[in-house]
LUMDRENMAR-592959 format. One record per residue (C-alpha): residue number from 1; x, y, z. Coordinates in Angstrom, 3 decimals. Example, Ala and Ser with C-alpha at 12.3 -4.5 7.8 and 13.67 -1.06 7.14 Angstrom:
// residues 2
<1,<12.300,-4.500,7.800>>
<2,<13.670,-1.060,7.140>>
This chain:
// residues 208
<1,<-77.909,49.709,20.491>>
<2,<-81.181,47.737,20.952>>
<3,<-81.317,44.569,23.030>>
<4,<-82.081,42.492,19.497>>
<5,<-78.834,44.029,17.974>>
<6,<-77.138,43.150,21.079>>
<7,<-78.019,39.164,21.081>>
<8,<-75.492,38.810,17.925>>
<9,<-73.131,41.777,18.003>>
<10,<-71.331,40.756,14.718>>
<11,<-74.158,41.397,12.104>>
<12,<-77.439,43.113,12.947>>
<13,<-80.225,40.071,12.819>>
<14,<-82.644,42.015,14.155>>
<15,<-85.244,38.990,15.008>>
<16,<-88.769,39.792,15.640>>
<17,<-89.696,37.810,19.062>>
<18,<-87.772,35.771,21.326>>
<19,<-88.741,32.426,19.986>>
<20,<-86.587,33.239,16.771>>
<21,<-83.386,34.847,18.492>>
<22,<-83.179,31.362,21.194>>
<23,<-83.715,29.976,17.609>>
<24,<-80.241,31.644,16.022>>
<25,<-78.486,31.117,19.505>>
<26,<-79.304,27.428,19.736>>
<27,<-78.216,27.371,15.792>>
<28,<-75.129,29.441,16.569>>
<29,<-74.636,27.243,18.934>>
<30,<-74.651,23.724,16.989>>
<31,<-72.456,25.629,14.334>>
<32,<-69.541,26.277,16.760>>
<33,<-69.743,22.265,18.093>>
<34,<-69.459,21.824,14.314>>
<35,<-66.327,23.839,14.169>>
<36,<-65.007,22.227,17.138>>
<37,<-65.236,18.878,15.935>>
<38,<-63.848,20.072,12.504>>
<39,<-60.611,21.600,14.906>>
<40,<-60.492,17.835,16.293>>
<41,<-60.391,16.606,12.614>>
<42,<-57.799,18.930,11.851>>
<43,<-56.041,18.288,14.773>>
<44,<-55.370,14.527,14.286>>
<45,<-54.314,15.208,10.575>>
<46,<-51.754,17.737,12.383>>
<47,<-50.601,14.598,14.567>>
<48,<-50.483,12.022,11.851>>
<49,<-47.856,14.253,9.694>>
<50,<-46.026,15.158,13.062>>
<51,<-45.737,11.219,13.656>>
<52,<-45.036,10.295,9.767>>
<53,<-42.452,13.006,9.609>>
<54,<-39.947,10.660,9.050>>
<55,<-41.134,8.147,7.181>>
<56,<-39.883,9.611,3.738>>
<57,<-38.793,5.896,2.794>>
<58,<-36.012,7.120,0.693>>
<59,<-38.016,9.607,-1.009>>
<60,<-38.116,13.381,-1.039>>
<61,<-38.767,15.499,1.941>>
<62,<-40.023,18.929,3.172>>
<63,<-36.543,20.468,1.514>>
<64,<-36.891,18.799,-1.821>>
<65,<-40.763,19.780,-2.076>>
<66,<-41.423,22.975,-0.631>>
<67,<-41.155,26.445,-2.221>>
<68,<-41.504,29.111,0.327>>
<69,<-42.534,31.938,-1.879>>
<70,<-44.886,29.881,-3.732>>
<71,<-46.352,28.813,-0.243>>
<72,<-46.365,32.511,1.651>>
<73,<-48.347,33.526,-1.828>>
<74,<-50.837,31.260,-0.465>>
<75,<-51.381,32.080,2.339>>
<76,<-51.056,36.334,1.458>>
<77,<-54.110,35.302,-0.925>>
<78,<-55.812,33.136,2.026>>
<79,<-55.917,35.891,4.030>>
<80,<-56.882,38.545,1.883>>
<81,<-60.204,36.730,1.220>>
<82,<-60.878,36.491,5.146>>
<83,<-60.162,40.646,5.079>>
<84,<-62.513,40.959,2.321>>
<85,<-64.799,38.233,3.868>>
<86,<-64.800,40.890,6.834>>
<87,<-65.572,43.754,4.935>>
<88,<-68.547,41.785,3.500>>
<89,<-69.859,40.983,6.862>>
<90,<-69.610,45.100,7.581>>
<91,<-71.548,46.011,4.776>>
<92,<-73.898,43.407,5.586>>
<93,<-74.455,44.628,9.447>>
<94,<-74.915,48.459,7.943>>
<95,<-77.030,47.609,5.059>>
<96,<-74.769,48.942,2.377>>
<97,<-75.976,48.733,-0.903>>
<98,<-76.570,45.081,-2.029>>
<99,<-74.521,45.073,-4.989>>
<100,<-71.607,45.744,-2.699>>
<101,<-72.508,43.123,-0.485>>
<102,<-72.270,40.377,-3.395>>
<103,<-69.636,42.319,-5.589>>
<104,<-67.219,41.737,-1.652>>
<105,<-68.576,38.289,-1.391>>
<106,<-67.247,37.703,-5.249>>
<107,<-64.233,39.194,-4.241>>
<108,<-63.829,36.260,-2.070>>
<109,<-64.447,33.833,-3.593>>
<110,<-62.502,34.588,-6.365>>
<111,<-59.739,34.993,-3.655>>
<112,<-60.759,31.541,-2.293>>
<113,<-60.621,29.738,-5.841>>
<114,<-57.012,31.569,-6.449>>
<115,<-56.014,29.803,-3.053>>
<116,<-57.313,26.565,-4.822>>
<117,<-55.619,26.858,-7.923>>
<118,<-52.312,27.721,-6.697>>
<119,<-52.337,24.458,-4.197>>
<120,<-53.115,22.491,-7.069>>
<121,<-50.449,23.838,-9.294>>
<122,<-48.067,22.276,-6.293>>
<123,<-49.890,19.038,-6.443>>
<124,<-48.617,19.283,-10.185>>
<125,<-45.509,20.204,-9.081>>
<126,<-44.444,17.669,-6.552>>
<127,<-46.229,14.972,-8.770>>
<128,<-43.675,16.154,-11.783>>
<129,<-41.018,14.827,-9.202>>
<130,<-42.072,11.590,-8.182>>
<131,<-43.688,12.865,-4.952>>
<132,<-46.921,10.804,-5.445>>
<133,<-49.271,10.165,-1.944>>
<134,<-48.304,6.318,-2.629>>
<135,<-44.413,7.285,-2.278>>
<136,<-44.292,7.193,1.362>>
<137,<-46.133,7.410,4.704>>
<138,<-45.169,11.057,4.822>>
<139,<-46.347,11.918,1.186>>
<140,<-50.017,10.623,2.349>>
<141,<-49.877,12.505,5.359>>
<142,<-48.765,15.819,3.636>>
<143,<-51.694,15.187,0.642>>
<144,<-54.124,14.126,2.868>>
<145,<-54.085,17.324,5.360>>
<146,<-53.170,19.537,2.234>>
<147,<-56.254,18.031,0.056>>
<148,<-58.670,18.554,3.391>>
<149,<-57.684,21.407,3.604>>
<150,<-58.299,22.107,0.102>>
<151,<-61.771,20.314,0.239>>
<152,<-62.946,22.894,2.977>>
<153,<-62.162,25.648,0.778>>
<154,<-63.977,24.110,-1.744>>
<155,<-67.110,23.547,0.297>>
<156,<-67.028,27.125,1.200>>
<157,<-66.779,28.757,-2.196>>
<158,<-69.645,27.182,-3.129>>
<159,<-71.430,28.204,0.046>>
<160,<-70.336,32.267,-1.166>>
<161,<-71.984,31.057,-4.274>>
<162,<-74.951,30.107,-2.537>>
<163,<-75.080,32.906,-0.482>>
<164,<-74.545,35.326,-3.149>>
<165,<-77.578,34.493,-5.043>>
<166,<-79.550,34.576,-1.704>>
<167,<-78.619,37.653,-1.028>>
<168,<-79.253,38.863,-4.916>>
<169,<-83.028,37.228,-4.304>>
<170,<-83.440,37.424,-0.794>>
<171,<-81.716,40.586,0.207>>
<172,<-80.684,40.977,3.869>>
<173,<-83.818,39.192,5.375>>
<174,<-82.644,37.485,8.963>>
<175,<-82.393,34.313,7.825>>
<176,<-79.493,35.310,4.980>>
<177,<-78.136,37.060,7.496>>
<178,<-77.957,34.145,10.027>>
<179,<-76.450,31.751,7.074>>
<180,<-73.710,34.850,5.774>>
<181,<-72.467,34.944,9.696>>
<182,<-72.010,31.310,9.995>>
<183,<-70.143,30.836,6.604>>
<184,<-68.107,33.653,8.121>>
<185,<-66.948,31.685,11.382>>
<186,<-66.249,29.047,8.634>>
<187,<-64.050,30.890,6.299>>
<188,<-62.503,32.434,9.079>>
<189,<-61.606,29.451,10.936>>
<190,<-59.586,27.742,7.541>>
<191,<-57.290,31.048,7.329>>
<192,<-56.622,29.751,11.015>>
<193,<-55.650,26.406,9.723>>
<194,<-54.507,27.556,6.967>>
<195,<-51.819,29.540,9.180>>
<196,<-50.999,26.494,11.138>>
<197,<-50.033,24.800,8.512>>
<198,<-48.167,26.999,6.693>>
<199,<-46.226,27.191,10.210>>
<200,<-46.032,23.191,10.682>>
<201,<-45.748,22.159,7.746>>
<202,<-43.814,24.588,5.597>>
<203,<-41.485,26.851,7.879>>
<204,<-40.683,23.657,9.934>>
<205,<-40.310,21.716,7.217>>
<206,<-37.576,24.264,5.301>>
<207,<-35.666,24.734,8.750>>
<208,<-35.738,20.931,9.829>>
């Protein structure tokens, strides 16, 4: 393995000089204090429904609301599009054919959209039973880290959609390579949260 290969071991970015690989470290870089400040987001949402746990006012709780299957669906289909996220990147770093590269990407995101449709469809669901955000302190906790959440994935289905036509016009230049690897980290690190919350908030909240 060459030294240039070696600077970013995930996907082959093969820069030409050493002015543009400090120039994908120092990006790399800003994109993980990015991330980290995203886990600090996350992580007050986390403490806001720990604190508002109680504060059903009368209304329903974790019990009346959640349906395990529906939410371990979720998260099977969550983490199917990081797997096929993965295989993406692979095919990417070993210059597979380029249809491959966007037909995996598309596998994603429709994975990713899936995810999106099924968390609405329990929006629906818990709306259908009087479970509004305005019902209770612990209703707006639960929508507002569920619907962030939610936003994320959002945000990074339309970055696959982005990517996939620069890929489609681009190919694998450096650059497209540099953007594919940080939308990875950032798919990658929602399945996390996704994961945590489907431990907090639904497994807790259906043994509580």
């Amino acid at each position: 393995m060459s030294t240039r290969e070696q600077d970013h071991p995930g996907i082959n970015l093969e820069h030409g000089d050493a002015v543009e690989r400090r120039h994908a470290q120092t990006t790399m870089f800003g994109f993980w204090v990015f991330l980290m400040s995203d886990a600090v987001l996350f992580a007050l949402l986390f403490a806001t429904y720990g604190v508002m746990l109680r504060g059903t006012a009368g209304g329903p709780g974790p019990r009346q609301l959640f349906h395990l299957p529906a939410a371990l669906l979720e998260t099977v289909v969550l983490l199917t599009s990081s797997f096929t996220f993965g295989m993406a990147s692979l095919a990417l770093k070993y210059s597979s054919r380029r249809a491959y590269q966007v037909f995996l990407l598309a596998l994603t995101l429709v994975l990713g959209l899936t995810f999106l449709g099924l968390e609405l469809h329990d929006f629906r669901g818990m709306l259908a039973q009087g479970a509004s955000p305005q019902r209770s302190g612990y209703l707006s906790a639960l929508y507002t880290l569920l619907s962030v959440h939610g936003l994320h994935v959002l945000v990074g289905s339309i970055w696959i959609v982005v990517m996939m036509v620069q890929l489609i016009v681009f190919g694998d230049a450096p650059a497209v390579k540099m953007r594919v690897l940080r939308l990875g980290l950032f798919w990658h690190f929602l399945d996390i949260v996704w994961v945590v919350i489907f431990t907090v908030v639904y497994l807790q909240g259906l043994v509580r």
